[in-house]
N, C-alpha and C positions, 0 to 999 in steps of 0.2 A: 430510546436514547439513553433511559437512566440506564442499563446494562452495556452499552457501549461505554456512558462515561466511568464503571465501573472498572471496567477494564482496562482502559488507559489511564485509570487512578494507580490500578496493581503493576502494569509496568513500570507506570512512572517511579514509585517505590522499590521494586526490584531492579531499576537499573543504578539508583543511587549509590554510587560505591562503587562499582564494576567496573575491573579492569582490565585490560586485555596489553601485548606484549605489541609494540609498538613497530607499527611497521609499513610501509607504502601501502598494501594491499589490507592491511588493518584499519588503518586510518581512514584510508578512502572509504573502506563498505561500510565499515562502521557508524564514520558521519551521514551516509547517506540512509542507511536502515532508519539514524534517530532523525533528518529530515523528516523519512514516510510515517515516523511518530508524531511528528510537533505537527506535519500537514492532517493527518487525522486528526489530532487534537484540535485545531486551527477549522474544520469542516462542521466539526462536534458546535463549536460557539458558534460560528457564521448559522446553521441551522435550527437552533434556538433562539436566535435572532430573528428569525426568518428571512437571514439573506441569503435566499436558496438558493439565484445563481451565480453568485460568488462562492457559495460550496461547491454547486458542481467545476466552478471554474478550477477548483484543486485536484480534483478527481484524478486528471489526468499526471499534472508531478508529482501525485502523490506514487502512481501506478512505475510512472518512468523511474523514480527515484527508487522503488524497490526493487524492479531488475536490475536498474544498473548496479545497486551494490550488488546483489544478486551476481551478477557477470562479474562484478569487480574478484569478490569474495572467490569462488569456486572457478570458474572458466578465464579468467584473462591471465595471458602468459607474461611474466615480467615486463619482457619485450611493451608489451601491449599499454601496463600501466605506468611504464616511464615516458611513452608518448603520450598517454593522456593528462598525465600530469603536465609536460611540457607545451601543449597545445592547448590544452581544455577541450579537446576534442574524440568524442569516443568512437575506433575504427569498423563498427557494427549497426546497423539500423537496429531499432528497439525488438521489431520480431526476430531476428536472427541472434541477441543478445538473450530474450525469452528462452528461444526454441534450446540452445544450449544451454540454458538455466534448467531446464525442466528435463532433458537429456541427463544430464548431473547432477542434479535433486533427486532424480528417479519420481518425479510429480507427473501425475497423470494425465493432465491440460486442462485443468482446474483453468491457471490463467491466461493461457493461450486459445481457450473457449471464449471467456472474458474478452481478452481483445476484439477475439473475431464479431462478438457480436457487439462490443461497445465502445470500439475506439474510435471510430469514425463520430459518433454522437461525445465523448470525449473530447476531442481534436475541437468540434464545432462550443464547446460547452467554452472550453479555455481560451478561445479566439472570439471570442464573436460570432458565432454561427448560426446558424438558421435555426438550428434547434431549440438557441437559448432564447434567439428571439422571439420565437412561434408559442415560448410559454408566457410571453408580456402582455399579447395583442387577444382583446378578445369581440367583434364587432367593429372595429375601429375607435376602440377606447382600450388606454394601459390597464392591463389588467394582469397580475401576479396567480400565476395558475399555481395551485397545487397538487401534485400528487402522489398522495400519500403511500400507494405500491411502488414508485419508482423511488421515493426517498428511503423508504426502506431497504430497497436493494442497494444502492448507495450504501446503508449504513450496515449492512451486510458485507460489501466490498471492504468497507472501511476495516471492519473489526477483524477480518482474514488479513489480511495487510499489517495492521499493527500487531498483532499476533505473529503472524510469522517475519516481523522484522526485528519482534524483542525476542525472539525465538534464536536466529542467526547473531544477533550480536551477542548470545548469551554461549553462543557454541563458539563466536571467537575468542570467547572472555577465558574460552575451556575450563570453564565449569560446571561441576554437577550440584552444587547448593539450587541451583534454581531447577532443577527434574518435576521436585515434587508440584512446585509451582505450575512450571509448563505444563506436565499433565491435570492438572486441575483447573487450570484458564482455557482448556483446549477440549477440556471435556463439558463445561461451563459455556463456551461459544459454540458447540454443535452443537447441544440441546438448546441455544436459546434461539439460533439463528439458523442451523443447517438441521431440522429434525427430523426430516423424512430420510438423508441419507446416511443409511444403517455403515455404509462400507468407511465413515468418515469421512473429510474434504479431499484430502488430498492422497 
């Protein structure tokens, strides 16, 4: 945990100041990248608290809020964001918003693996679901399960997420002051969290 909240220390720092050219499609990915900031930040406390499922219960906005700027940013055609702006309604299910993120990213399926194997326990974690309840009951007495591999991939997800959502705001900001940074927070979160793989995350 102390290197995750390292890192969301170094963003927080590096976004202070930053500015970007103001504009529907700015505005929208922009806010929504620093939501998937504040929701890590906001998952980091709850789990030092040890209110473990009210952490995972963010899991999941924090995931949706970084495709959707994601889609906002790169794939939504004007057309797209003047409807959503006027409805609050976005015209793509979250995988088909994904699959064209990662299409124009050029991202490998880093988070489209992700989904596939965690959204349905996601979905259950934020509603109410069987998963979050099945870690309370133990015998027929409440009991608060912990586990300690699954909180860390959690805090794995997290630190990829905030990482590449101060990544994206920093490229709409179109600037290069923060390079030296990114590649040093980027080279810092795979050695502490992704070290087996040689080729990088994404």
């Amino acid at each position: 945990m102390k290197n995750l909240r390292s890192l969301l220390a170094i963003i927080d720092k590096e976004l202070d100041g930053l500015s970007f050219d103001s504009n529907d499609r700015n505005d929208l990915s922009a806010a929504l990248f620093d939501v998937a900031i504040e929701h890590s930040k906001a998952i980091v406390v709850l789990f030092e608290n040890s209110l473990n499922a009210s952490s995972y219960a963010l899991v999941r906005p924090l995931f949706e809020s970084f495709i959707r700027a994601a889609w906002i940013q790169h794939c939504a055609c004007d057309e797209q964001i003047a409807t959503l702006i006027k409805k609050d309604q976005f015209p793509l299910h979250l995988g088909e918003m994904l699959e064209s993120v990662e299409k124009e990213r050029n991202w490998v399926g880093t988070l489209s693996n992700i989904k596939k194997m965690a959204l349905k326990n996601m979905h259950s974690y934020t509603h109410g679901g069987i998963q979050i309840v099945a870690r309370r009951l133990k015998d027929g007495s409440l009991f608060h399960s912990i586990d300690r591999e699954e909180i860390n991939e959690v805090i794995k997800f997290i630190a990829l997420l905030a990482f590449l959502s101060f990544n994206e705001i920093a490229l709409i900001a179109k600037t290069s002051d923060k390079d030296n940074v990114i590649k040093k927070m980027y080279e810092d979160m795979c050695r502490c969290y992704f070290p087996k793989n040689e080729k990088g995350i994404l």
